[in-house]
C-alpha positions, 0 to 999 in steps of 0.5 A: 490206731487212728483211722485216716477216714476224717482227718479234721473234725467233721461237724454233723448236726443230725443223727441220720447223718451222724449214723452214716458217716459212723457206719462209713467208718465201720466198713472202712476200717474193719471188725477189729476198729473201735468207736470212743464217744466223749458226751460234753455241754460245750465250752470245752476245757482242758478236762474233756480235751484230756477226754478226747485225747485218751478216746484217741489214743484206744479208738480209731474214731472219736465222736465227741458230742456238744448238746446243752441238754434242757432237761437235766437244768432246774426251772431256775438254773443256768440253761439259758446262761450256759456258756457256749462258744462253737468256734473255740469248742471245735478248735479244742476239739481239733487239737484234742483229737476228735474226729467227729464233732455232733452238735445238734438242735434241741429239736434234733434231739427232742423232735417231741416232749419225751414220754420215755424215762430212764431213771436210776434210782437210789444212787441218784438221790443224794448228792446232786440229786437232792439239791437238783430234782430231776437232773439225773432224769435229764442225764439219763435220757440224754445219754441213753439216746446217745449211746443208741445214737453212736453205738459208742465201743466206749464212752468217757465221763471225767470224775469231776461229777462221780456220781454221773459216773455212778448213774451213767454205769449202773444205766449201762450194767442194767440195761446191758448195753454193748458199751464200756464206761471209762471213768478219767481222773479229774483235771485241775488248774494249777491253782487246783480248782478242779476245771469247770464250764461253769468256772468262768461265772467266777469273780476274781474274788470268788475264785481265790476262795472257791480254792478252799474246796480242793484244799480242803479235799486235800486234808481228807486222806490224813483226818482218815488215818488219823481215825475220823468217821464220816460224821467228823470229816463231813464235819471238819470239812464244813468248818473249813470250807466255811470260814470262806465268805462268800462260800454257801454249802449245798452238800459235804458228803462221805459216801460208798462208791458207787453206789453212794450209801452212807457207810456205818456212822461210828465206823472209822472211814479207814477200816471201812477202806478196807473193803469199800470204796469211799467218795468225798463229794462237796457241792457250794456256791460262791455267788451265783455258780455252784461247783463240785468236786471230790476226791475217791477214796479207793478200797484195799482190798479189790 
């Protein structure tokens, strides 16, 4: 139930302040009441409006947090590019069900260059975390500080990026922190492209072929049954997304969930869902920008 504490979104940019109106809702609203954080970069869209609105609906206050964090970006990626738009974030964030909007400075968050590492290793080094060294550093430091910032009951991370998921739950299960971890499904556009900050660096023709990722995700489930094993779906996937141009393959990937081991290479991937969960994850490049996306592969039994 929602808590009549904040009735529109309040912006606060430091932590001091963001503690204090977190506690003020606490005592106000009780023992039973409940936090839902949303941690996002900005330049917000329909995936993590689906976010706050789920934080709304299972919590009284929803704290969404915008911070382009500087460390989980490469020497040559896209910091500084990173599309940012204040006035339209907090208008979504409105709408989607936010009550309290933290937007802090690098220097709030980073007072000092960090000395404290929060690294979980083996599952952040294949995927993103081979082609990007040093991002899941990045993310786990970041989230480590906001989920002691917040003191979040619960936090909400989209799909989309699995293997954040991944990471961010394993931080939490082996630091034992007092905070569920909700994964939410990812969110499309009606042509299917899976939703995406980044989507916006697209040209008209970029994006018509970068549609080949999720129609190609599509075809997973049926080259499963009829038998095929990781090397030869990883191996379909390749020829089909690269008949596109423009597109440039990083990674095509069939991995356990979550802990993102390769399953037996000559083992059908579906008797290997018989007891495993299997996430499909692609990463390519269509021009300059870099896109995700995967579809998880549940296991029967569970």
């Amino acid at each position: 139930m929602k808590s009549a504490l904040v009735s529109a979104p309040r912006i606060v940019r430091s932590i001091a302040e963001l503690r204090k109106e977190i506690r003020a809702f606490r005592l106000a609203a009780g023992p039973e009441a409940t936090v839902g954080l949303v941690p996002t970069m900005g330049y917000l869209h329909e995936g993590h409006a689906s976010l706050m609105r789920r934080s709304a609906k299972e919590n009284g206050l929803t704290v969404l947090s915008i911070f382009v964090n500087p460390l989980q970006f490469g020497p040559n990626e896209d910091f500084e590019r990173y599309p940012r738009d204040e006035k339209r974030d907090v208008a979504v964030a409105g709408e989607a069900g936010a009550d309290l909007i933290f937007m802090p400075q690098v220097s709030e968050m980073y007072p000092r260059p960090p000395k404290t590492s929060v690294i979980v290793s083996g599952i952040t080094e294949r995927l993103c975390g081979a082609s990007r060294p040093g991002h899941f550093d990045g993310v786990g430091i970041v989230v480590s500080k906001l989920l002691h910032i917040v003191e979040p009951d619960r936090a909400y991370f989209g799909l989309k990026d699995a293997q954040q998921v991944a990471v961010v739950t394993r931080m939490v299960e082996d630091l034992n922190m007092p905070v569920e971890i909700v994964p939410c499904p990812i969110v499309r556009d009606a042509d299917g492209l899976a939703l995406s900050s980044r989507n916006v660096y697209l040209s008209a023709e970029e994006r018509k072929q970068a549609l080949s990722l999720s129609q190609t995700l599509k075809l997973v489930p049926g080259w499963i049954e009829e038998g095929a094993n990781a090397s030869e779906l990883t191996r379909r996937m390749r020829e089909r997304i690269g008949e596109q141009p423009l597109a440039d393959i990083d990674y095509v990937e069939a991995l356990l969930y979550p802990d993102l081991v390769p399953p037996d290479a000559d083992r059908p991937l579906k008797d290997v869902l018989k007891n495993d969960s299997v996430l499909v994850a692609v990463a390519v490049r269509f021009g300059q920008t870099r896109l995700i996306d995967n579809i998880l592969l549940t296991a029967e039994k569970r």
